[in-house]
N, C-alpha and C positions, 0 to 999 in steps of 0.2 A: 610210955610207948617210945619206943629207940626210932627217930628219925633220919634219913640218910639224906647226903649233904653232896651236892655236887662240888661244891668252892674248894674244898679241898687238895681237888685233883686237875685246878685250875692254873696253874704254876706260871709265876713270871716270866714272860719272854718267850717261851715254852710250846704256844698253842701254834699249828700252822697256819699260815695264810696263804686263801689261795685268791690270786688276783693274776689277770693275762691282760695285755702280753704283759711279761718282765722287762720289757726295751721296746724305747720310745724310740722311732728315727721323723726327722724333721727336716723333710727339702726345701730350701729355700726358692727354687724355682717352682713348686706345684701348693699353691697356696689352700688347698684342699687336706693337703697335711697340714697344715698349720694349727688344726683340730684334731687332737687326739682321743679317744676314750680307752679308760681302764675300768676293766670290769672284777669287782670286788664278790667274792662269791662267800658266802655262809651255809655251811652244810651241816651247820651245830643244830643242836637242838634248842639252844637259848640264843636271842638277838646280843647282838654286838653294835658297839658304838665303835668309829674310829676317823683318825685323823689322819691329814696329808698333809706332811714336811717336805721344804724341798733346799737343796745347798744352795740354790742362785734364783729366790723370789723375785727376785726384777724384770729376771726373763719370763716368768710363767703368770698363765693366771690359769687357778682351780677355780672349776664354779663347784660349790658344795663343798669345800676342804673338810668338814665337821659334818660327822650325822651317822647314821645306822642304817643296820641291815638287821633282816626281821630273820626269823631262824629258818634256815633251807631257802636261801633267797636267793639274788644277786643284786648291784646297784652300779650303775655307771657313774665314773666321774670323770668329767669331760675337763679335759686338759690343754690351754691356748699357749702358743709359742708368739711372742706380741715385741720380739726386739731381734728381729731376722737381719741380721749383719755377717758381713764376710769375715767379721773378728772374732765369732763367735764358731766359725765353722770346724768340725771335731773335737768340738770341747763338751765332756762329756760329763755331765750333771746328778745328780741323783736325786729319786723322791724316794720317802720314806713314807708308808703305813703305816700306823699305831691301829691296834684294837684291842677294847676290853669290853669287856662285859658291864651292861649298862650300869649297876648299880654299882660298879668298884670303877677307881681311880688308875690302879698301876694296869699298864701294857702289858697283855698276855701274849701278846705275838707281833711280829712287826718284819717288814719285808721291803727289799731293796731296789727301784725299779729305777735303770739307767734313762736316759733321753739325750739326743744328743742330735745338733744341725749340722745337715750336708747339703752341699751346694748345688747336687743335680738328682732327679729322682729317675735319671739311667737306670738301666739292670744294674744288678748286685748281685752276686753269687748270697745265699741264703748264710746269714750268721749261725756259725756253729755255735757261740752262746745261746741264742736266741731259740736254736734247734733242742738244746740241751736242756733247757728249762721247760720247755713247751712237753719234752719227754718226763719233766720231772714230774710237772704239773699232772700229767695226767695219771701215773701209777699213784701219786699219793692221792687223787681224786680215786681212783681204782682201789685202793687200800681202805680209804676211807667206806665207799658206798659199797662193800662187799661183805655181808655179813657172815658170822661166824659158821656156821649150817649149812655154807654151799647156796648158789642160785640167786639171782637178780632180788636186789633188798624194796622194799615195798617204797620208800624214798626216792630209787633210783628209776624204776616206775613208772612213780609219778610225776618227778622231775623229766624223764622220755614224754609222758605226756604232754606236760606244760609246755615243752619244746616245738614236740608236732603242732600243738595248738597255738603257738606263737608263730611259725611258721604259714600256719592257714589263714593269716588275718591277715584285711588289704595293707597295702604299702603307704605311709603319709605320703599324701600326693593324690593317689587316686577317688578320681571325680563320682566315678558310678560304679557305688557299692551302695547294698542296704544295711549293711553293718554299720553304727554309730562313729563317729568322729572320732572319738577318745579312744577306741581300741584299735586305731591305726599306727601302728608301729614302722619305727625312721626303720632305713636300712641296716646301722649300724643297731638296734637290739636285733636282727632278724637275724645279722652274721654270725652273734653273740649263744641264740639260739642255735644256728644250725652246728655250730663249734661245740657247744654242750651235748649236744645231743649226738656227736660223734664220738665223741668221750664217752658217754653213759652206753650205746652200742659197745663201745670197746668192752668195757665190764662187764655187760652181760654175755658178752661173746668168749669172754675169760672164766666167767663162773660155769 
């Protein structure tokens, strides 16, 4: 019996990676950035291992630099900016994601996400980088969850649902709910959700 082999069509370097935002900014006057989350998304059908590199480790710390995402996931890695100087102000850094696939070694995809400290968290006209990826992100998120036959992919779906249902659950903090501890969700996975879940409107509103 002839069996078919996904690894094949697994290719080096190859696979996309979808992880937001693509740009870190870091004010040194609002110490509330100082905390960053990047949210790494899996929309494959098999889980992914992967890793965060970064050019200037002394300035940063990753909590979880190493670990996986389950298939059709997401996972947050939360990223500290821990050496806030005026000598570091618009010097602009890079991390790097690596992912592969659990059981192989080489990087099947890997993505490039700037960070970089400013000394006042004033307005700022919106970066058109910043604008330009967020647009990228979302047609190959639209590309990906759009099946061949027309109409919203059963994935897409259910990822809408997960979102709504992430959205309905209390906020970490609140005192008086009868809902369990553990399924109280920070602010930042509920922004995480409602950002997906505009994204996945968009595709269905495109199919």
């Amino acid at each position: 019996m002839q069996q078919q082999h996904r690894q094949p069509e697994l290719v080096e370097g190859n696979l996309p990676v979808f992880v937001f935002p693509t740009e870190l900014v870091f004010y040194a006057d609002e110490q509330t950035s100082h905390k960053q989350v990047l949210t790494l998304y899996n929309p494959y059908e098999f889980a992914l291992k992967f890793k965060v590199l970064c050019t200037a480790p002394n300035k940063y710390s990753v909590v979880d630099a190493t670990g996986a995402v389950k298939p059709q996931c997401c996972v947050d890695i939360v990223i500290r900016h821990r050496d806030v100087r005026p000598c570091h102000y618009g010097v602009y850094d890079k991390f790097r994601l690596q992912v592969s696939e659990q059981s192989q070694r080489k990087a099947l995809g890997r993505k490039e996400v700037t960070a970089t400290l400013r000394p006042s968290a004033s307005l700022e006209p919106p970066s058109p980088r910043l604008q330009d990826d967020e647009r990228r992100l979302k047609e190959q998120l639209a590309e990906k969850s759009r099946p061949a036959g027309g109409g919203p992919s059963l994935l897409t779906v259910l990822l809408g649902l997960l979102c709504v249902a992430a959205l309905m659950l209390p906020t970490l903090g609140e005192q008086e709910s009868t809902v369990p501890v553990y399924l109280h969700l920070s602010v930042n996975k509920k922004l995480v959700a409602a950002y997906v879940l505009g994204l996945l409107t968009m595709v269905i509103l495109r199919t």
